[in-house]
C-alpha positions in Angstrom: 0.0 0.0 0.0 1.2 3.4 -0.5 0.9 6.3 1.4 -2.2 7.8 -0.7 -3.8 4.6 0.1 -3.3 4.6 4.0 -4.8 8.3 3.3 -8.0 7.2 0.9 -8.6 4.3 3.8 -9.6 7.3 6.3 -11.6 9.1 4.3 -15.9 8.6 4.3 -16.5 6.5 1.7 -18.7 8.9 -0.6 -15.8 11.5 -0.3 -13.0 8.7 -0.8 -14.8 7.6 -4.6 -14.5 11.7 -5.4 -10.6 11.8 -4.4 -10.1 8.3 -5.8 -10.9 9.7 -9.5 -8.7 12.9 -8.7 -6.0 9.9 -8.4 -6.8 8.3 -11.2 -7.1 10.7 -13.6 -3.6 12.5 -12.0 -1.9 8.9 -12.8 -3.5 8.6 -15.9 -1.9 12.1 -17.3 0.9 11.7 -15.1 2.0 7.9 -15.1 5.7 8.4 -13.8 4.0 10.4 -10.9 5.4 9.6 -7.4 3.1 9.5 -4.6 4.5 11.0 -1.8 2.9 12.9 1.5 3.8 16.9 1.1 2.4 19.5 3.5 0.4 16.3 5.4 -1.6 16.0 2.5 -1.3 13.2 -0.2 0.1 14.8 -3.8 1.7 14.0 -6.9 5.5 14.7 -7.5 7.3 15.0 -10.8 11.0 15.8 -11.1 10.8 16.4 -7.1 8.1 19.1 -7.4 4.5 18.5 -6.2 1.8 18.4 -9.0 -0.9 18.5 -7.1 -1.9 17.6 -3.5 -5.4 16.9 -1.8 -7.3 16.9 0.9 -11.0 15.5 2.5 -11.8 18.9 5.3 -15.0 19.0 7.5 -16.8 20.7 5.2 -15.3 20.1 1.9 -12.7 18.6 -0.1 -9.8 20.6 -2.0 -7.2 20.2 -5.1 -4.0 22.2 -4.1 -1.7 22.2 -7.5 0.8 23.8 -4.9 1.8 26.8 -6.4 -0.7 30.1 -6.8 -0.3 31.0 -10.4 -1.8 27.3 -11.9 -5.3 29.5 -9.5 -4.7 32.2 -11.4 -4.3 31.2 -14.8 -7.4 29.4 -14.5 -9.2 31.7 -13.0 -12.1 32.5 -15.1 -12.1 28.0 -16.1 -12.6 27.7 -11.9 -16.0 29.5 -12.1 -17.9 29.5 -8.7 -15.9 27.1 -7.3 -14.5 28.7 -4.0 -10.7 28.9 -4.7 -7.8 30.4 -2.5 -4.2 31.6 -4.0 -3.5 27.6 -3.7 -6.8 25.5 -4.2 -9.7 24.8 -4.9 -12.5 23.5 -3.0 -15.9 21.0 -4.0 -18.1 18.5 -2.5 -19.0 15.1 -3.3 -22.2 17.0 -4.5 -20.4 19.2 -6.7 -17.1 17.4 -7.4 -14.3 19.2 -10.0 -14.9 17.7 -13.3 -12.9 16.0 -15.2 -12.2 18.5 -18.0 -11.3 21.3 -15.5 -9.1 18.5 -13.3 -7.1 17.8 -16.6 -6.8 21.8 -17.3 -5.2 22.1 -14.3 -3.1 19.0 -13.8 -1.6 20.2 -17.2 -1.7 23.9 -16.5 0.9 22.6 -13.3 3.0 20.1 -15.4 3.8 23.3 -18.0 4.9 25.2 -14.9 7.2 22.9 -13.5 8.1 21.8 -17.3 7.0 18.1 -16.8 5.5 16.5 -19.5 1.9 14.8 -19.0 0.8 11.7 -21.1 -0.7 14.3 -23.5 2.4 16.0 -24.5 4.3 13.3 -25.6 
């Protein structure tokens, strides 16, 4: 098991199906990804920089692509989501879809200058 797993085990299961798509799709784009713990949250590193990180909260979940410009790029894609300088919060009611996910696992991968499985 890795350490994302030991994570996804403590999370309520409605929330842990929402975050374990986040994974998938991130390891899908990202297949060389290592999964790591950064910040105490579990995230995605390429090249030894976090792609993105998440997190279940009490009232919400939240995508943190770990650096405030991938927010800000995206700004006007992120539309009523509630966002901060570094993520990006949804519910299992009202989870990220998939488009926007990709936009900004991809939006990340250009920063860091990491190619994803669509770039090659």
């Amino acid at each position: 098991m890795s350490v994302v797993d030991d994570y996804l085990g403590s999370v309520e299961p409605t929330r842990r199906v929402v975050l374990e798509r986040i994974r998938e799709v991130v390891l899908e784009l990202v297949p060389y990804t290592e999964e790591c713990i950064s910040y105490n949250m579990p995230a995605f590193r390429v090249h030894g920089k976090v792609v993105l990180g998440f997190l279940s909260c009490k009232k919400h979940m939240s995508i943190y692509p770990f650096s405030g410009k991938t927010i800000a790029t995206l700004g006007d894609k992120l539309g009523d989501f509630v966002t901060t300088t570094g993520s990006v919060h949804f519910t299992v009611e009202r989870p990220i879809p998939e488009p926007l996910l990709r936009d900004i696992i991809a939006t990340r991968l250009r920063e860091i200058g990491a190619k994803g499985v669509e770039d090659r």
